[in-house]
N, C-alpha and C positions, 0 to 999 in steps of 0.2 A: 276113698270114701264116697266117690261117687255113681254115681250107677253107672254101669261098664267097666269102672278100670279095675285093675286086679287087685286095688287093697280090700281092705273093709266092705260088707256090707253099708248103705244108706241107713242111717238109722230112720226111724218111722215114729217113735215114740221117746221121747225125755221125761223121767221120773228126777221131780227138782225138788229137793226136800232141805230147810232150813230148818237150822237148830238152832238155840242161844244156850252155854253153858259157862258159866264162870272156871270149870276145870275141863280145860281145851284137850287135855295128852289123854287125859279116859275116854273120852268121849271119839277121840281119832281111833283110838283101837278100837271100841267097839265098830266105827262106823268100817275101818279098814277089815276087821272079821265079817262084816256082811257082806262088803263085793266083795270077798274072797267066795262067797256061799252062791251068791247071787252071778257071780261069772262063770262057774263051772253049769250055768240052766242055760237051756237052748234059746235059742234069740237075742241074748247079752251080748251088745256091742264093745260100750266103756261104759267108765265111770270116771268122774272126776269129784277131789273130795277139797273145798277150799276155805279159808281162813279172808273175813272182810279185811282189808287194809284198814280199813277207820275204825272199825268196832272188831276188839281179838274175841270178843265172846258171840260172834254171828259164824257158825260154821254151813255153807252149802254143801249137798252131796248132787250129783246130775248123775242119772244112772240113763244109758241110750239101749234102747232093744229096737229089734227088725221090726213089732210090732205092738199095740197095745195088748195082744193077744198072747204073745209071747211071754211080757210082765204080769198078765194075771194068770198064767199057769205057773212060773215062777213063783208067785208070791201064796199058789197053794199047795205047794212041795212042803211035805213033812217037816225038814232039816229046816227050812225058810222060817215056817210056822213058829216054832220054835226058838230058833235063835238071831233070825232075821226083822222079824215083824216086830220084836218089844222093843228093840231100837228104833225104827222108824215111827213105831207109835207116839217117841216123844221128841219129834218134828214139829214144830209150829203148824196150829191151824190154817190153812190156807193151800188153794191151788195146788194141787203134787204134778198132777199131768198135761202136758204138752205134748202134740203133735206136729213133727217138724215140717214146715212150708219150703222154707231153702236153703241149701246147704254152697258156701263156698269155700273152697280148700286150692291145693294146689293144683291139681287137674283140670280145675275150673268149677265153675257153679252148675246148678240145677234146683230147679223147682219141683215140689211134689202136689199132686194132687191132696188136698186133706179130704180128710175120710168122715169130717163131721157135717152130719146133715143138715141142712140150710134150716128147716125148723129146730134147732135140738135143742134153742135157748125158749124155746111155746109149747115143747110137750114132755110131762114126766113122764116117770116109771108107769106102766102100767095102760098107757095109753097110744094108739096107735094114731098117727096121722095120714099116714095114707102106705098104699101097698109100696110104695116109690119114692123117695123122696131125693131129688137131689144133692150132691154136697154144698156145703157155703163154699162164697168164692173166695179165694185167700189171697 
């Protein structure tokens, strides 16, 4: 998983989506028919799909890609559109995206560069701050 060694890709981006559903077994097949959909698109690392120990009606999905660019091409694939999206649409409002800072595994650790710009929490859509902007530091 780490950069250099021969498993996995570093992932670069985490799609973190939480559900609450009082019927847990419907709700796992739909989410396991979407990383079935969602793993065969290029930049699809993993996914993990998990059950809170304290609350059984809080389900997490973590979906990892190579990049955030990866997961919005992904998620504009026809077959996604379609069968992928009406399910994550009934994800809890709140944060989906994450950019990974450091990974440690067996190989050992590493840090990443984040790719979010030092202003990005002072300028919306539509507005430009300057030609350059550096990353925040992480």
């Amino acid at each position: 998983m780490l950069p250099g060694s021969d498993r996995e890709p570093i992932p670069g981006f985490i799609a973190r989506l939480r559900f609450r559903s009082t019927d847990v077994p419907p709700l796992m097949a739909r989410l396991r028919g979407s990383v079935g959909i969602l793993a065969a698109r290029e930049g699809f690392v993993d996914a993990r799909i998990s059950r809170a120990i304290d609350d059984e009606s809080l389900v997490v999905m973590e979906i990892a890609w190579t990049t955030v660019g990866a997961y919005r091409r992904a998620l504009s694939a026809y077959d996604v559109k379609v069968d992928v999206v009406p399910v994550l649409s009934q994800a809890l409002d709140e944060p989906t995206a994450f950019e990974v800072l450091h990974v440690t595994d067996g190989d050992g650790s590493a840090d990443a560069t984040g790719a979010l710009a030092a202003d990005a929490s002072s300028v919306s859509l539509g507005h430009a701050s300057a030609g350059f902007v550096p990353p925040a530091p992480s």
